[in-house]
TIBA-405456 format. One record per residue (C-alpha): residue in one letter; y, z, x. Coordinates in pm, whole numbers, padded with zeros to 5 digits, always signed. Layout:
BEGIN
aYZX/...
This chain:
BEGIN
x-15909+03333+02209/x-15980+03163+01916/x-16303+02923+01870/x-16340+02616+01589/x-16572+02680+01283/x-16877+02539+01218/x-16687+02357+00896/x-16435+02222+01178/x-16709+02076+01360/x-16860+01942+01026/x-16553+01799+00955/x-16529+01609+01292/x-16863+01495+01309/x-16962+01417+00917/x-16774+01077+00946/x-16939+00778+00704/x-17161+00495+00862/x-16929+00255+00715/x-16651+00393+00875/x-16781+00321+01239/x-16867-00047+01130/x-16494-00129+01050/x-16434-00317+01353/x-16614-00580+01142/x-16409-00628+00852/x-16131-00887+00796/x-15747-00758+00867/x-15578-00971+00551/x-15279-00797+00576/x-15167-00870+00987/x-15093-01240+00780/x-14789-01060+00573/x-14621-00939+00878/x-14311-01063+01105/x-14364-01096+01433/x-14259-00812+01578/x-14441-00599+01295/x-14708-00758+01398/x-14663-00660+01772/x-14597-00327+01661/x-14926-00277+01444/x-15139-00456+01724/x-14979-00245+02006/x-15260+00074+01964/x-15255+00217+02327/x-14994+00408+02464/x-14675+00539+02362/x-14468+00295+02120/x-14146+00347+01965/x-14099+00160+01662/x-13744+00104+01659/x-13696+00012+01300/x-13292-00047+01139/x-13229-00048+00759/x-13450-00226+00539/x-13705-00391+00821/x-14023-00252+00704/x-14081+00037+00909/x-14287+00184+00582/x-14501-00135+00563/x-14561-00138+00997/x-14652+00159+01009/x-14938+00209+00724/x-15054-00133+00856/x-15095+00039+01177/x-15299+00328+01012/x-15513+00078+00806/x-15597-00084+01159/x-15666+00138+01337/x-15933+00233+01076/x-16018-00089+00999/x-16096-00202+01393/x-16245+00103+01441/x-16003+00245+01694/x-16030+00597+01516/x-16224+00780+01223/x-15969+00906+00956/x-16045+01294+01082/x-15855+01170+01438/x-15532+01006+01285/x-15261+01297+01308/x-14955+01116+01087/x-14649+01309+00999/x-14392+01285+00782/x-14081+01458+00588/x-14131+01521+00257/x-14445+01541+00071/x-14357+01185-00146/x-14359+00961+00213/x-14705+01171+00290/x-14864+01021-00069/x-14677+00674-00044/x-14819+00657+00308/x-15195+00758+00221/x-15157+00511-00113/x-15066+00231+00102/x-15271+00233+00348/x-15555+00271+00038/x-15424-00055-00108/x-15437-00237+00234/x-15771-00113+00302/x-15882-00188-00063/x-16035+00148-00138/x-15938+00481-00197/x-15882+00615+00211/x-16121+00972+00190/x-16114+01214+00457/x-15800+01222+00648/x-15761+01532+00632/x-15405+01543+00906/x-15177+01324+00714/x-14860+01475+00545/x-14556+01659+00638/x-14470+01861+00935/x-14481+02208+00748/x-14835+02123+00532/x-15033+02062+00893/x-14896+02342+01035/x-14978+02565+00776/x-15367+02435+00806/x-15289+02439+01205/x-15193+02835+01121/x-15422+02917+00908/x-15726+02786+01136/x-15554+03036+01433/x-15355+03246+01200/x-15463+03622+01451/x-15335+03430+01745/x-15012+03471+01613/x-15051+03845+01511/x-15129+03761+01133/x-15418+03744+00903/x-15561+03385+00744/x-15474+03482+00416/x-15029+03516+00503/x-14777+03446+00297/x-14495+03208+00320/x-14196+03349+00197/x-13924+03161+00022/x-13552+03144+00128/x-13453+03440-00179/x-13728+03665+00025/x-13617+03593+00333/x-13269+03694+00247/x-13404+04020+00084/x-13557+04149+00401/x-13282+04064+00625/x-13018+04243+00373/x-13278+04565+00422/x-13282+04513+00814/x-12852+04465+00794/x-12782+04773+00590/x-13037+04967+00829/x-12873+04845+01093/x-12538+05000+00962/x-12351+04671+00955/x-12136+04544+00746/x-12299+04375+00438/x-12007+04172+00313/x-11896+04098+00655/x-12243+04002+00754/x-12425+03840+00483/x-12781+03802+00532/x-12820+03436+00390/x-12584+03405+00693/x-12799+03511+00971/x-13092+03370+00763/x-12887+03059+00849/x-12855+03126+01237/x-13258+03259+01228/x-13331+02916+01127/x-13126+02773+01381/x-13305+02930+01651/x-13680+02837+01490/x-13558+02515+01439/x-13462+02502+01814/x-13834+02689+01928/x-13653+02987+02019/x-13799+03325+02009/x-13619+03682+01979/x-13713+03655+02373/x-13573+03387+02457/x-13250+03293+02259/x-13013+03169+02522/x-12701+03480+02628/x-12460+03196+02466/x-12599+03272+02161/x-12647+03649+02155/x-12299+03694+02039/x-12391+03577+01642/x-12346+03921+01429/x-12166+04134+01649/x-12396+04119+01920/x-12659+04225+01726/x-12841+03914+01572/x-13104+03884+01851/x-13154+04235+01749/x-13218+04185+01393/x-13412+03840+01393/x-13660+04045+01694/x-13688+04327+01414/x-13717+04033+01096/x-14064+03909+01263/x-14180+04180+01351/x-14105+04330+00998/x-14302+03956+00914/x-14589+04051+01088/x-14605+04384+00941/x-14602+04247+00599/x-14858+03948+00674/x-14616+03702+00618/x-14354+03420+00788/x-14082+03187+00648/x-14088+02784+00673/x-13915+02823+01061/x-14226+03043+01167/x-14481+02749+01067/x-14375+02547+01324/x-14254+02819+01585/x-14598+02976+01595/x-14816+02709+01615/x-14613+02569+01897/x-14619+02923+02065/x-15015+02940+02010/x-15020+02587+02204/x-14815+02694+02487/x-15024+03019+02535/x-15339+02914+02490/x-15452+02575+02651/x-15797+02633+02509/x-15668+02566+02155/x-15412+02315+02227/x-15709+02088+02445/x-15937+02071+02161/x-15689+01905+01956/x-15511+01672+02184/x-15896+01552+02218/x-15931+01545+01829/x-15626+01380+01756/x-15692+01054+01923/x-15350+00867+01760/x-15059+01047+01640/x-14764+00836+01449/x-14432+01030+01325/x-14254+00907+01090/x-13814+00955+01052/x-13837+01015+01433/x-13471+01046+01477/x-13468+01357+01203/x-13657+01557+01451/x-13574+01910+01550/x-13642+02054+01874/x-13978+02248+01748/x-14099+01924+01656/x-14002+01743+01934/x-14207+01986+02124/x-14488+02054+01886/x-14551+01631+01930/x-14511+01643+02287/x-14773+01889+02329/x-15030+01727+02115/x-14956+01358+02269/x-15022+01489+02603/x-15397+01409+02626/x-15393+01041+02498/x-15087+00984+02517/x-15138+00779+02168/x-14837+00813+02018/x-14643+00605+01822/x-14280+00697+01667/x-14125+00549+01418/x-13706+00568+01326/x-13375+00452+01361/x-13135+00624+01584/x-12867+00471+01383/x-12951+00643+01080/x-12971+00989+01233/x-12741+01191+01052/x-12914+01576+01013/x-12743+01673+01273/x-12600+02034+01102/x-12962+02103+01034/x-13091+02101+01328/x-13211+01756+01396/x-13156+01578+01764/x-13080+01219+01757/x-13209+01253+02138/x-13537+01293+02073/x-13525+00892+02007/x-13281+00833+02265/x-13487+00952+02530/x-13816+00848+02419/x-13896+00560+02699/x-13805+00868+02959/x-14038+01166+02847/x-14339+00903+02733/x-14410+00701+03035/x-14471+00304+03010/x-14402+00337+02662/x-14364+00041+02453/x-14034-00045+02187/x-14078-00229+01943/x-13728-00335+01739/x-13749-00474+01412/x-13443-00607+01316/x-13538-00819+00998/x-13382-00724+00694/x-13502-00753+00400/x-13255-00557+00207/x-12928-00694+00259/x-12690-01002+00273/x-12552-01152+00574/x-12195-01036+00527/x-12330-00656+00421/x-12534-00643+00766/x-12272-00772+00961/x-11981-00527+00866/x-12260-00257+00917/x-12305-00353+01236/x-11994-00388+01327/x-11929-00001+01229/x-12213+00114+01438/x-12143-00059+01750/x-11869+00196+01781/x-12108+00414+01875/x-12243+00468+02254/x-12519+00704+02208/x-12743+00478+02055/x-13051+00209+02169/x-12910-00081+02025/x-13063-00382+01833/x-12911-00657+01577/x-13028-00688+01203/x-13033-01036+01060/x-13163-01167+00753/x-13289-01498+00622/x-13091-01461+00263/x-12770-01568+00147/x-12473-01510+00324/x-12356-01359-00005/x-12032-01157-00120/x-11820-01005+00183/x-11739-00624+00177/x-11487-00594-00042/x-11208-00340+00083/x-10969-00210-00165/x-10690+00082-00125/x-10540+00282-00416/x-10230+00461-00533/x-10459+00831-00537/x-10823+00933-00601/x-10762+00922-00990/x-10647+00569-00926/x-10964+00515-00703/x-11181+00619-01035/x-11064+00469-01261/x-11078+00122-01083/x-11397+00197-01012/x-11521+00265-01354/x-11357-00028-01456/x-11543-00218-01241/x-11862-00076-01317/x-11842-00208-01659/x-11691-00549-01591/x-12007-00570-01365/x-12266-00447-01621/x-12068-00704-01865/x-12127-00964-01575/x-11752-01073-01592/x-11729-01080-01236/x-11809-01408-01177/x-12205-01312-01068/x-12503-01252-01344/x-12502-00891-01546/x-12556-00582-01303/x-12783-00296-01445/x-12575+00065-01479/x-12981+00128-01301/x-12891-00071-00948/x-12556+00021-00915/x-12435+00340-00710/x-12132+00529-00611/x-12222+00741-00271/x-11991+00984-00196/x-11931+01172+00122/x-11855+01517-00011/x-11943+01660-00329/x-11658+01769-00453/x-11532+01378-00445/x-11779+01383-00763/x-11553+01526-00990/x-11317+01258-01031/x-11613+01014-01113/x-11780+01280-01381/x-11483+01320-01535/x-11351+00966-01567/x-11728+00835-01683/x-11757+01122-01916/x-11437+01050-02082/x-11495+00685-02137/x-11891+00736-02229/x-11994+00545-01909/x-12378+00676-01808/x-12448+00862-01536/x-12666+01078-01296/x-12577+01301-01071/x-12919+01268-00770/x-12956+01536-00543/x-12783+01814-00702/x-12619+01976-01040/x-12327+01733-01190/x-11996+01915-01104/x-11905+02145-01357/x-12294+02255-01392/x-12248+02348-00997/x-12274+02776-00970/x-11952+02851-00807/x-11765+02613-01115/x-11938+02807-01312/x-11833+03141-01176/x-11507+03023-01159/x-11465+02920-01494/x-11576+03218-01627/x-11319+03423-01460/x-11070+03183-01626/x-11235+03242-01936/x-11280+03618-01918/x-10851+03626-01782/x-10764+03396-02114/x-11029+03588-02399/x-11072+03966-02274/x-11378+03932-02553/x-11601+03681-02342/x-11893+03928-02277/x-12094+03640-02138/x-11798+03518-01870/x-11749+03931-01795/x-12165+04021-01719/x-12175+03635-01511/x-11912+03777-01256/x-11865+04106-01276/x-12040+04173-00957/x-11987+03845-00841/x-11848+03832-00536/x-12066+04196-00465/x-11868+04527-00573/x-12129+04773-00582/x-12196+04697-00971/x-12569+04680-00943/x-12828+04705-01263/x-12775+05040-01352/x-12387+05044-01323/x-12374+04758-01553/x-12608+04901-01809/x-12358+05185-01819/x-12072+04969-01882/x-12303+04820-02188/x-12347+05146-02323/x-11973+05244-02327/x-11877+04918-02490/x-12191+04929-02757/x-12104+05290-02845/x-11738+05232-02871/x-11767+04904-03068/x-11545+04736-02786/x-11620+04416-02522/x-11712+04491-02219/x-11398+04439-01996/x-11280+04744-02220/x-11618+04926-02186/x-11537+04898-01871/x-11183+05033-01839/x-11330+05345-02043/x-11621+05425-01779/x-11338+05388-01543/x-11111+05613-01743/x-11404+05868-01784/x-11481+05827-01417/x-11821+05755-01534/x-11942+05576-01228/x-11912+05709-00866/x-11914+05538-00527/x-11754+05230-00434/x-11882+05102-00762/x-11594+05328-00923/x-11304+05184-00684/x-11373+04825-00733/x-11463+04854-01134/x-11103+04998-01102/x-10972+04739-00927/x-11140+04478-01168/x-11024+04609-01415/x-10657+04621-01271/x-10667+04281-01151/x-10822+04155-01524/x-10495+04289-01657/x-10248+04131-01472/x-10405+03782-01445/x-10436+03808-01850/x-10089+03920-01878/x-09967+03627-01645/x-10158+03366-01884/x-10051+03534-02227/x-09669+03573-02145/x-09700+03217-01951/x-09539+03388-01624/x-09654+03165-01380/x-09796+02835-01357/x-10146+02795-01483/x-10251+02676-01134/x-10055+02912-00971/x-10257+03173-01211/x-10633+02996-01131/x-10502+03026-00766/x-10459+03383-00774/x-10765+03504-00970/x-10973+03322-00710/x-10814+03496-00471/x-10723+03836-00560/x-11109+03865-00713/x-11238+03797-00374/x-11410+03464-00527/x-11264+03271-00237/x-11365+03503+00047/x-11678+03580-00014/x-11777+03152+00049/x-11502+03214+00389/x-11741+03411+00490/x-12062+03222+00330/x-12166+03059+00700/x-12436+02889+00542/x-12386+02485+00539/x-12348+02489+00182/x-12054+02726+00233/x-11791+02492+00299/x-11878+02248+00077/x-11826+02527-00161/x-11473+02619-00063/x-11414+02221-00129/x-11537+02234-00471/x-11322+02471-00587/x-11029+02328-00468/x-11127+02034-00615/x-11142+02254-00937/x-10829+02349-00922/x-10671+02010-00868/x-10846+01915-01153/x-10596+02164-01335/x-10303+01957-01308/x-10397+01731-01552/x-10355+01979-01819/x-10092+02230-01979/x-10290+02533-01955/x-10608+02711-01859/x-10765+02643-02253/x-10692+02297-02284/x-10892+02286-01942/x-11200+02509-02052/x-11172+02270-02370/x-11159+01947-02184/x-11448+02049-01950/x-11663+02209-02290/x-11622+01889-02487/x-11701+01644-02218/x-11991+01806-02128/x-12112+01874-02520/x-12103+01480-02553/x-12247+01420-02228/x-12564+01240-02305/x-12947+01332-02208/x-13109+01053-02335/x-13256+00754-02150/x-13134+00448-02098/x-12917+00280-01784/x-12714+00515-01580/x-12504+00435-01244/x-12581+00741-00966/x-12339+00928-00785/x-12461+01072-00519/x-12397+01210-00175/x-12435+00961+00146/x-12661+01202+00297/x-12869+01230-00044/x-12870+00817-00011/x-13056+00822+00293/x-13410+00584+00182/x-13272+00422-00137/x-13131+00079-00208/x-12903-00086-00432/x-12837-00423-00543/x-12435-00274-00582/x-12304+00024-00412/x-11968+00163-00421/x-11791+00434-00106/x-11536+00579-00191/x-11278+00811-00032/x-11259+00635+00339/x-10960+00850+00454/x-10965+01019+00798/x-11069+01365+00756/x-11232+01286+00453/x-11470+01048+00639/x-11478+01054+00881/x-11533+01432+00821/x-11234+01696+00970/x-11469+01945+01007/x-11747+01773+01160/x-11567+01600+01432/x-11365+01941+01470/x-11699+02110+01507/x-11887+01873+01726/x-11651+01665+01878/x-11748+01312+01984/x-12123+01393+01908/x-11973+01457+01525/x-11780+01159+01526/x-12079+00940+01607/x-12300+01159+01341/x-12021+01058+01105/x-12002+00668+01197/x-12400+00704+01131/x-12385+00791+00817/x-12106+00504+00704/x-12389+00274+00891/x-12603+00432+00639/x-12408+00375+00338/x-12321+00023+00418/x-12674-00050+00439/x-12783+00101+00075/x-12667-00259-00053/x-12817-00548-00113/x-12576-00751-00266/x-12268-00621-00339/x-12140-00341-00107/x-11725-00187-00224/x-11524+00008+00028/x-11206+00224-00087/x-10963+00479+00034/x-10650+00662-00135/x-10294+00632+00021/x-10267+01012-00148/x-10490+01274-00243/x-10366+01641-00392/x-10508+01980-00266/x-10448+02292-00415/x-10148+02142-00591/x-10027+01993-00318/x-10012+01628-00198/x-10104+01505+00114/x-10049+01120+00295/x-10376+00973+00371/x-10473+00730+00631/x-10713+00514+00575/x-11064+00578+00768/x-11079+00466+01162/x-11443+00344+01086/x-11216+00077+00812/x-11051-00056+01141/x-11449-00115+01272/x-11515-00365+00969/x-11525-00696+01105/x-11278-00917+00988/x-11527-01212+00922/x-11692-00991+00672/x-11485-00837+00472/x-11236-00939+00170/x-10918-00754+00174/x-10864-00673-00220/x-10537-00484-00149/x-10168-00723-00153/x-09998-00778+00132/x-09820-00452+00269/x-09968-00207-00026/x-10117+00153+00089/x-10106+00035+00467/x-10266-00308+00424/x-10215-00424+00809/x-10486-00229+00890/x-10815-00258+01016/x-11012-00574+00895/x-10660-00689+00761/x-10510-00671+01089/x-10716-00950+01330/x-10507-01242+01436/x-10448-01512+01226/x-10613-01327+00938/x-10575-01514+00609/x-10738-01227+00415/x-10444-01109+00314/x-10335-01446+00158/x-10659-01483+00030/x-10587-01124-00166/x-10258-01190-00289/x-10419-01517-00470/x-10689-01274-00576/x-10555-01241-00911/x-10839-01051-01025/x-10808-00774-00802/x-10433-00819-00732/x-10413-00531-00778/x-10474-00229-01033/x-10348+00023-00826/x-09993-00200-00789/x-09974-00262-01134/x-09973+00093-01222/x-09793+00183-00935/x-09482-00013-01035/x-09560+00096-01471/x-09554+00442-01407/x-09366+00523-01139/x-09042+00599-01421/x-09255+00811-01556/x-09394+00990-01277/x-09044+01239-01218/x-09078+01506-01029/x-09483+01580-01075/x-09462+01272-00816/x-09448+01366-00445/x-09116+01340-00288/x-09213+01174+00045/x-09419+00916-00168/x-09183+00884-00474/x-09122+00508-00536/x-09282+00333-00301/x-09287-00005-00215/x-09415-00114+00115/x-09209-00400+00262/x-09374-00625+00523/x-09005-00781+00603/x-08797-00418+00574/x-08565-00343+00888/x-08706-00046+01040/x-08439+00296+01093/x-08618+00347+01354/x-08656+00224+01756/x-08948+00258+01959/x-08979+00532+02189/x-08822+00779+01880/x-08970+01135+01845/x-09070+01199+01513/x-09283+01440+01259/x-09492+01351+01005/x-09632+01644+00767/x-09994+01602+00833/x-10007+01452+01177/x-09759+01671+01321/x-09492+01512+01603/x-09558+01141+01787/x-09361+00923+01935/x-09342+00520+01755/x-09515+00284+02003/x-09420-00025+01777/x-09258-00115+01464/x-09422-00359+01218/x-09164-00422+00897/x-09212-00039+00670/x-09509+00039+00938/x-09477+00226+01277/x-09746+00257+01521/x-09742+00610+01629/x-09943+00770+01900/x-09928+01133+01750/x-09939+01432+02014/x-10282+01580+01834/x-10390+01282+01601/x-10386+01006+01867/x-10314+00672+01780/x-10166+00603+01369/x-10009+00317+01116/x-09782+00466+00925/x-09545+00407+00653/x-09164+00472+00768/x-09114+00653+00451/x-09368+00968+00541/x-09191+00999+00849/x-08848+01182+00982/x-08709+01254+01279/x-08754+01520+01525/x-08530+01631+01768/x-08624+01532+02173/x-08479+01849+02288/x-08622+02108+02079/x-08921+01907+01826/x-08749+02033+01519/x-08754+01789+01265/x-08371+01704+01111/
């Protein structure tokens, strides 16, 4: 049982005269709203869903909804509960609502993010949840501390079963409102079994030490309201309107944590997008939106489908994406500006290709050469869907001085596992690099803690040698015991062959970066990382090593990457962003640029591999998302070939390219070139591609080049794509109905021939356009390829 203070009561009842005379006051700012902003502001009983696309407002509905329901008098500041996110929408929210209500708003006391209230929720009822006021709230490298103490206890296998792993799968099941008591028996396989084992031991291990993570703010609160109705009544009676903010980036725990509290007056009004839903792998359920009309009865939806943001032509092709999605509520942005510029689609030779045309473009923009008034490097942006597609953009603006920031995360080669990996390549080319030898010696873990390492010091400082041969005497002197001794033995062993392979030029110099990754363990120890960040990790660093082929050797690399970063500027001035589509989620440009639309790029391989349908529609989300970033100018592009780990691979162009609606895009790529019959390109009595091939502007970089350096190409060219030129007219060598293998797609059999394309319907892939010259035959009887 837990009873209020007498400051809670003072802070309930201690509300300003003025504040009960509101009712009185004029409402100015109802005058700058839209109709159905309006509605949505004026609509103060009852459940309403504010059901608010891409640049329509939402922020300005909703704090005029806060500022009237002060300003009529509805409720005192102390009984407006308003969530949000992040701490920045909490201070834009209470500054706006400020502004409308021209003062400073005092005393509302329940307005900021989901964690911050539930921390003061927590700390009000902190014994109900078998803690003290005064816990602690520990931080993820905490967290993973006292789960590594509860996994080596436990007898398990560290490195098999890291503990920022289940850290991972903990959060999971907080984020979800799980307890150790009631995680479902689907789950109780994670660990071996024995995860349910460790997370019931990690709280109470929490309790013990008066503490709990982020997860636990949120879990125990919502616990404390579903066992104790005492506690849970006095604050659905105190919180007489609630209003959420980002509804659709709900998790479970909040879902239920709002439910609760709306029960009593049922005041509730959430605001979101279910098209822009697209946290899926952490945790958030697009449902909660979906079925909002169903768990809040005679509730009230509000769509607000002005945009402000973006042209005609940008919110068209958007929509036409999204409405390839069926889970969704459905509404129809329009705008009352210009028609403007159409998406511009544009396909290229290979990534490379794809950045440089891009940083050409960039600059012809900034210049203002393209036919429209000079475009700050400031409102232009490059959104990426993986990190690793960064790399190519660094590279190519950091070689010809073009600007740039990096939002949302380190720039590529300032990323920690580039790092590591670059300083095995510099430890395996200069044995002397003490500060590439102490960075990864016990990275991935070998059992080369503090005290091991200080030994290795000591043997290299006495000896007057580096420390890779400090190290080989402590191993000669067997000078360390344990499984510290075996793997500074194997280290050591593997040090010597990957130097020898680089000094007497043995192998290839990818073939040699390959191998060190490898052989150190570099590249297992992120296979088994099953953090999110794990796999995007593993991409990374094959993305480092494809950046390898442009050079001769592993120096002229470390060179390359140490003088482009030594002239990479700090200073201020215009920059274009690169940035992730997830990290663009909120921000606007007048031009954007999105790269890398290739199936299995984006939409993601491992997402829709993972999640299926539900994936797939998370994935067409966040190219809604993307699309919707511009204001004027918005740039799609894909690569007919990308190279992994040395090797190359076809690429198809994206299935959400064959959403775009033909009426609002412009089809940059000539006739024929990189699969140009595709998608947008592909509607009846399309002139787009006419309209292209008179595009001299565009017509096009990556076909110029194509045909220049082709010659020159030889054999680092790929031989299925060597010399291609796509014929519209060609006679096909094949008949439909043939079996036949392609190397990425696997076996199909050609539904319909189109000049140098075939329509394939793949046995695994489903449906493709393909160019003849990736494809060979495959035998009925036995599906061998020729």
């Amino acid at each position: 049982m837990s009873d209020f203070s007498e400051d809670d009561a003072f802070e309930a009842a201690s509300i300003p005269l003025s504040q009960r005379a509101m009712q009185a006051r004029p409402a100015p700012y109802l005058d700058s709203l839209n109709p159905a902003q309006r509605q949505a502001v004026e609509t103060l009983d009852g459940p309403v869903l504010m059901l608010a696309g891409a640049g329509t407002g939402k922020t300005k509905a909703l704090t005029c909804r806060i500022a009237h329901l002060l300003t009529t008098g509805r409720a005192r500041p102390n009984e407006v509960l308003a969530v949000t996110f992040t701490n920045k929408a909490a201070r834009e929210m209470k500054d706006r609502v400020g502004a409308l209500m021209g003062a400073t708003v005092e005393g509302m006391p329940w307005l900021g993010t989901f964690h911050a209230i539930c921390v003061k929720l927590l700390r009000r009822h902190a014994e109900l949840a078998g803690l003290k006021s005064n816990f602690t709230i520990l931080d993820r490298d905490d967290q993973n501390r006292l789960l590594k103490q509860l996994i080596v206890a436990d007898g398990l296998d560290e490195k098999r079963w890291p503990a920022r792993a289940l850290g991972t799968v903990i959060d999971g099941w907080k984020n979800r409102a799980l307890t150790p008591e009631n995680v479902p028996v689907a789950d109780s396989s994670a660990f071996d079994g024995r995860g349910v084992e460790i997370y019931a031991q990690y709280q109470a291990r929490l309790k013990t030490l008066n503490a709990c993570d982020f997860g636990d703010l949120l879990l125990h609160v919502v616990s404390i309201f579903q066992n104790h109705s005492d506690v849970l009544a006095q604050y659905q009676r105190w919180f007489k309107y609630i209003l959420v903010d980002e509804y659709q980036d709900t998790n479970v725990a909040q879902y239920m944590w709002l439910r609760l509290l709306a029960a009593g007056h049922k005041n509730i009004c959430c605001v979101g997008d279910d098209d822009q839903s697209i946290y899926g792998w952490r945790g958030a359920e697009v449902g909660n939106i979906l079925r909002f009309e169903k768990d809040f009865e005679n509730a009230h939806v509000v769509k607000l489908e002005q945009n402000y943001r973006s042209t005609h032509h940008i919110l068209g092709a958007a929509s036409g994406v999204i409405a390839g999605n069926k889970g969704r509520l459905g509404k129809t942005l329009w705008t009352e500006r210009d028609e403007g510029d159409k998406v511009r689609l544009i396909g290229h030779w290979d990534g490379d290709e794809e950045a440089r045309w891009i940083g050409e473009e960039v600059e012809a923009m900034q210049r203002g050469t393209r036919g429209q008034a000079p475009i700050s490097l400031d409102d232009m942006a490059i959104l990426v869907r993986a990190s690793h597609q960064m790399r190519g953009f660094e590279d190519r603006f950091l070689t010809i001085g073009l600007p740039y920031r990096v939002i949302g995360g380190p720039r590529f080669y300032e990323r920690m596992e580039i790092r590591d990996a670059m300083a095995y390549f510099r430890l395996a080319i200069s044995p002397t690099d003490d500060l590439a030898f102490e960075r990864i010696i016990n990275t991935p873990k070998r059992g080369l803690g503090d005290k091991a390492q200080q030994k290795i010091q000591v043997a290299a400082r006495s000896n007057g040698v580096s420390l890779i041969e400090g190290a080989r005497l402590l191993v000669a002197a067997k000078g360390i015991t344990g499984k510290g001794f075996k793997e500074l033995e194997k280290f050591v062993a593997g040090f010597d062959r990957w130097h020898s392979w680089i000094s007497e030029a043995r192998r290839s110099h990818i073939e040699v970066a390959e191998l060190i990754l490898e052989e150190s363990g570099y590249i297992e120890m992120w296979q088994n990382d099953k953090t999110p960040e794990g796999p995007g990790r593993l991409e990374n660093l094959k993305e480092l090593v494809k950046a390898l082929e442009g050079f001769e050797n592993l120096q002229g690399f470390l060179e390359h990457v140490s003088l482009i970063m030594d002239n990479e500027s700090e200073q201020d001035g215009e920059k274009v962003s690169i940035m992730t589509l997830h990290g663009a989620k909120g921000l606007e440009f007048p031009a954007v640029f999105l790269p890398g639309w290739e199936d299995g790029l984006f939409p993601s391989q491992r997402s829709m591999d993972e999640s299926g349908v539900k994936g797939l529609e998370e994935e067409r989300r966040l190219a809604y998302v993307g699309i919707t970033r511009a204001e004027a100018i918005c740039t799609i592009s894909f690569a007919a070939n990308r190279r992994l780990y040395g090797q190359w691979q076809s690429a198809m162009p994206s299935r959400f390219i064959d959403e775009l609606p033909e009426a609002h895009v412009d089809v940059l790529t000539p006739p024929g070139l990189y699969g140009g019959g595709f998608g947008a390109a592909a509607a009846p009595q399309s002139t787009l591609h006419e309209e292209a091939a008179s595009a001299n502007v565009y017509n096009s970089p990556g076909w110029r080049r194509l045909q220049s350096r082709a010659a020159q190409r030889g054999m680092t060219q790929p031989a299925e794509a060597k010399n291609i030129t796509i014929d519209a007219t060609a006679v096909s060598a094949h008949t439909a109905g043939d079996r036949v293998f392609h190397t990425k797609f696997g076996y199909g059999t050609v539904m319909g021939i189109e000049g140098d394309k075939l329509d394939i319907e793949f046995d695994k892939a489903g449906a493709k356009k393909v160019v003849a010259r990736f494809i060979v035959a495959a035998d009925h009887a036995g599906d061998v390829p020729f």
